[in-house]
Structure formats: C-alpha cells, structure tokens
C-alpha positions in Angstrom: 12.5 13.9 11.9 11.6 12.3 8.4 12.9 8.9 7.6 11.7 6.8 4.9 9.6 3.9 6.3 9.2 2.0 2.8 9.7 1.9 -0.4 13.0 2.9 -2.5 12.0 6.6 -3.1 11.4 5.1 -6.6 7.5 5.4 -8.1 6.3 2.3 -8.9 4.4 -1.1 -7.8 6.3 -3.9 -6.2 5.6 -6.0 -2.9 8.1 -8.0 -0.9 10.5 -6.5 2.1 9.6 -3.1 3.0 12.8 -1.9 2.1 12.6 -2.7 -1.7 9.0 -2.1 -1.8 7.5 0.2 -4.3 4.5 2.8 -4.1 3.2 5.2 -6.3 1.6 8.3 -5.2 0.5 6.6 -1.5 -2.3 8.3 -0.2 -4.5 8.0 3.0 -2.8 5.8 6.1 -4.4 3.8 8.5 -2.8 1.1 11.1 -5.0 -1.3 12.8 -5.1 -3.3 15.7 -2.2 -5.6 15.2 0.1 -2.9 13.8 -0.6 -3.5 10.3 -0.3 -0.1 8.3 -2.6 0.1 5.3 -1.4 2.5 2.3 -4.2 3.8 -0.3 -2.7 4.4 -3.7 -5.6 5.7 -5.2 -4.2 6.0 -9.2 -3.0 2.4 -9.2 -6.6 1.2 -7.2 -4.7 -0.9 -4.6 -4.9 -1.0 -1.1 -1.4 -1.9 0.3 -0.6 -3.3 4.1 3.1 -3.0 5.9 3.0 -5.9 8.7 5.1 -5.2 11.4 7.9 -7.3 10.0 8.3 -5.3 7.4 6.7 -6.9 4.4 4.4 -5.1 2.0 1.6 -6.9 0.4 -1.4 -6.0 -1.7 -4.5 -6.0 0.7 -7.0 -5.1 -2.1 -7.4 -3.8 -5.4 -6.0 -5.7 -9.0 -5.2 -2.1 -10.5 -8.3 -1.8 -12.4 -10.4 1.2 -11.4 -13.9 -0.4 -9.9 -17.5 0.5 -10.9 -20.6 1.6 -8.8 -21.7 -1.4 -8.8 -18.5 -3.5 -7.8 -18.4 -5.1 -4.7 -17.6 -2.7 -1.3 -13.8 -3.1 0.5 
C-alpha cells in the first residue's frame, strides 16, 4: 500500500499542515523519539520535520548550500 503522507504531489517548498505542505526531491528519512519525522531535501539544503500532528516545519537549513567550514547540524 502507497498513500501519500505529505505534501500535494506538487514540487516545491512550503510549511504549514501536512496536507498542503510542499517538498522537493525529499530524500533520506528519519523519525525520532517523539515521532517526529525528519525529511532531507538535499537540492533545496533544508532539513524538514512532520510532528505527529501533522505540521511540517523547517528543522534546519535557509536554502543556501553550506561550506566546509560552516557550522555542523
């Protein structure tokens, strides 16, 4: 079974409910402790987190690539 879980199907970058939420080209997932659900989007440099209510927020990254010397996530 495949069900979309967020986003509108649409590429992009938007936050808010899960359900109008955007992504583009989500990459490596990861869900923590508390059930949060972290989405790497490595061509837009943003780190994004699903909370278990269903609200996507941008956990790291500004959408500028970093350096080697930038600080460490």
């Amino acid at each position: 079974c495949v069900a979309t879980f967020s986003g509108t199907g649409k590429p992009g970058y938007k936050d808010g409910p899960a359900t109008n939420s955007q992504f583009q080209d989500p990459g490596s997932l990861t869900i923590d402790q508390q059930g949060n659900l972290y989405v790497v989007s490595p061509k837009t440099h943003r780190i994004r987190k699903i909370d278990p209510s269903g609200t996507v927020i941008t956990f790291a990254g500004d959408g500028t690539q970093g350096d080697k010397n930038g600080p460490a996530l």
